[in-house]
C-alpha positions as a Markdown table, in Angstrom:
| # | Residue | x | y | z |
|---|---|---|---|---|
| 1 | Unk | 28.9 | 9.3 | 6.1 |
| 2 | Unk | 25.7 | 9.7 | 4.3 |
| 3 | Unk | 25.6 | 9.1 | 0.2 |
| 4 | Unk | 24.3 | 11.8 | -1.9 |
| 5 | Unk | 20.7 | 10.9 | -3.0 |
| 6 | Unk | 20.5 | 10.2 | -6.2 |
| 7 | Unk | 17.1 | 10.9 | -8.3 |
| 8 | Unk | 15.5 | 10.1 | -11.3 |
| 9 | Unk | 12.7 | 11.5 | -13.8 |
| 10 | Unk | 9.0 | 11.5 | -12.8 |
| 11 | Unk | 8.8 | 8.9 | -15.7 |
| 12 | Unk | 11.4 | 6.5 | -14.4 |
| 13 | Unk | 9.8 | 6.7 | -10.7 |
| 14 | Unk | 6.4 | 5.8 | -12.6 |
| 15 | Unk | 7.8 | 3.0 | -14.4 |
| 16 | Unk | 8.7 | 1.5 | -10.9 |
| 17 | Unk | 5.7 | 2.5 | -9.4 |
| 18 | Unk | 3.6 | 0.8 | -12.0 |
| 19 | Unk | 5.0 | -2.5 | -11.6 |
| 20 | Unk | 4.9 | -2.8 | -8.5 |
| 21 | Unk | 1.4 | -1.9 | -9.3 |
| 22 | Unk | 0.9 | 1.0 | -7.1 |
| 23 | Unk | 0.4 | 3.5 | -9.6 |
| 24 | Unk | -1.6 | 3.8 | -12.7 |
| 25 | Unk | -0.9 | 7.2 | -13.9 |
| 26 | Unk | 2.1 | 9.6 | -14.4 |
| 27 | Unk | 0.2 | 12.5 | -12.6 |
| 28 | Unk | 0.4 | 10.6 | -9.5 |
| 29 | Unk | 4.1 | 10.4 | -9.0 |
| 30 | Unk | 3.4 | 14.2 | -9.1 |
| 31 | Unk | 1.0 | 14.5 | -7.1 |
| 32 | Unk | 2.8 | 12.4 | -4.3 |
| 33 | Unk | 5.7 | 15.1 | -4.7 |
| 34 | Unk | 3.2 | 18.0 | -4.3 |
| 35 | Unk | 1.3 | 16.2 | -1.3 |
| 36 | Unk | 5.1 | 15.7 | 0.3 |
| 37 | Unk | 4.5 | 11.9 | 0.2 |
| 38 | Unk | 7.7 | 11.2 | -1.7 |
| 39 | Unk | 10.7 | 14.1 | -2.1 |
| 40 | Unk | 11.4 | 15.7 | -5.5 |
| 41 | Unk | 11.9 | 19.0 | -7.0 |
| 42 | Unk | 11.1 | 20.6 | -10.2 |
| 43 | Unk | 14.4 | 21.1 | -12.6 |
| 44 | Unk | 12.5 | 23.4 | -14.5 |
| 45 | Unk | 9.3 | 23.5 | -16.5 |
| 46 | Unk | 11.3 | 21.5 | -19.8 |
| 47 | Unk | 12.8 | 18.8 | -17.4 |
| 48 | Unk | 9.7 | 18.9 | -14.9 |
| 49 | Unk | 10.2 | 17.3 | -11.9 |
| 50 | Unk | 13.5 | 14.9 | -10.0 |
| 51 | Unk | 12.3 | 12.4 | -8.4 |
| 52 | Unk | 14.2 | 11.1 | -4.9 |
| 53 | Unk | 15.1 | 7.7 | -5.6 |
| 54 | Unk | 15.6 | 6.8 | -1.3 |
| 55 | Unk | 12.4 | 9.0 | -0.8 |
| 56 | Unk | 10.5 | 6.9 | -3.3 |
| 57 | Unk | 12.1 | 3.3 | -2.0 |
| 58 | Unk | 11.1 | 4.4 | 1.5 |
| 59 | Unk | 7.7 | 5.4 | 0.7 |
| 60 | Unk | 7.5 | 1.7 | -1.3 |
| 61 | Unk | 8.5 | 0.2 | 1.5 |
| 62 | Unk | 5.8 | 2.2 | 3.7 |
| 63 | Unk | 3.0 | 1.2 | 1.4 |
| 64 | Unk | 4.0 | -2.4 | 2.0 |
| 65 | Unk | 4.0 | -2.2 | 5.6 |
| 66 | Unk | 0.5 | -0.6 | 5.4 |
| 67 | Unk | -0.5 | -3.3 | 3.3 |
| 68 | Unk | 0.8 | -6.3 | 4.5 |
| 69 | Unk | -0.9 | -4.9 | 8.3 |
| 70 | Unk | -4.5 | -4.8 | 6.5 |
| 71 | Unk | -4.0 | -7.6 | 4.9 |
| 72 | Unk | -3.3 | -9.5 | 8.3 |
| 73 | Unk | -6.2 | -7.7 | 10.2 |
| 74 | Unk | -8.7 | -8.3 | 7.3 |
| 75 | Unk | -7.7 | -12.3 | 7.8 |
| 76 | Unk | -7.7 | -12.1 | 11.5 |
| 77 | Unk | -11.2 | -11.0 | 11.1 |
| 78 | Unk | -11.7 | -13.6 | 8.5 |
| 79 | Unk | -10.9 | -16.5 | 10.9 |
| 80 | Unk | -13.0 | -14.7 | 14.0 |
| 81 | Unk | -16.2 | -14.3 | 11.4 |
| 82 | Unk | -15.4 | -18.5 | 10.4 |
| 83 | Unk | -15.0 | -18.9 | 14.4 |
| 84 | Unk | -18.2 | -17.3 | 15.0 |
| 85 | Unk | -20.2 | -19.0 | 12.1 |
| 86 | Unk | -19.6 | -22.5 | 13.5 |
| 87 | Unk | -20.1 | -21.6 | 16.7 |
| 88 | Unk | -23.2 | -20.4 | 15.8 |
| 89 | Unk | -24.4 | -23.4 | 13.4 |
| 90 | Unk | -23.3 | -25.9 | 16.5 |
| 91 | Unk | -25.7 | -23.8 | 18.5 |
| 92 | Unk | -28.0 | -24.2 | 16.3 |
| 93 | Unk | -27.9 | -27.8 | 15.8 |
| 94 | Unk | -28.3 | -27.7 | 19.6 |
| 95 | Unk | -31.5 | -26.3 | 20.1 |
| 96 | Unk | -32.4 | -28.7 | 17.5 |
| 97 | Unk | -31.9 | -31.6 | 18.6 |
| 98 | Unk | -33.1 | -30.5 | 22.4 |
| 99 | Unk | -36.4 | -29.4 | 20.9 |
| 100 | Unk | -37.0 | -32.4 | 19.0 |
């Protein structure tokens, strides 16, 4: 049995969105709706836009996946550059010490 989703303003979902730090603006949240990144739908033009609160948690969790998978690449490349480096300085000393 699936739950009814529940939703909240565009002002709550930035509030969340802001502390987690992945937003710094309102019109974002907006946006995200617009670009289909996060499911809502416009009330009217006094309430403005209902914002999916499992379509939001979802996307969250998404953004953290995407994160966390640079993250891990960017230090994988980190520890290959550091890798390389030394290799490179032993090298180095190498032909130093041969030519001298």
């Amino acid at each position: 049995m699936k739950l009814e989703d529940d939703y909240i303003s565009v002002d709550e979902a930035y509030f969340l969105l802001k502390g987690l730090g992945l937003v710094s603006q309102e019109q974002t949240v907006r946006r995200w709706i617009r670009e289909g990144k996060i499911k809502g739908h416009k009330e009217s033009n006094k309430l403005g836009y209902q914002v999916s609160l499992n379509s939001l948690e979802n996307y969250v969790l998404e953004r953290r996946k995407v994160e966390l998978s640079r993250q891990l690449v960017y230090r994988k490349g980190y520890i290959q550059g550091f890798e390389d480096a030394k290799k490179l300085i032993e090298y180095r000393a190498k032909i130093r010490e041969d030519s001298d």
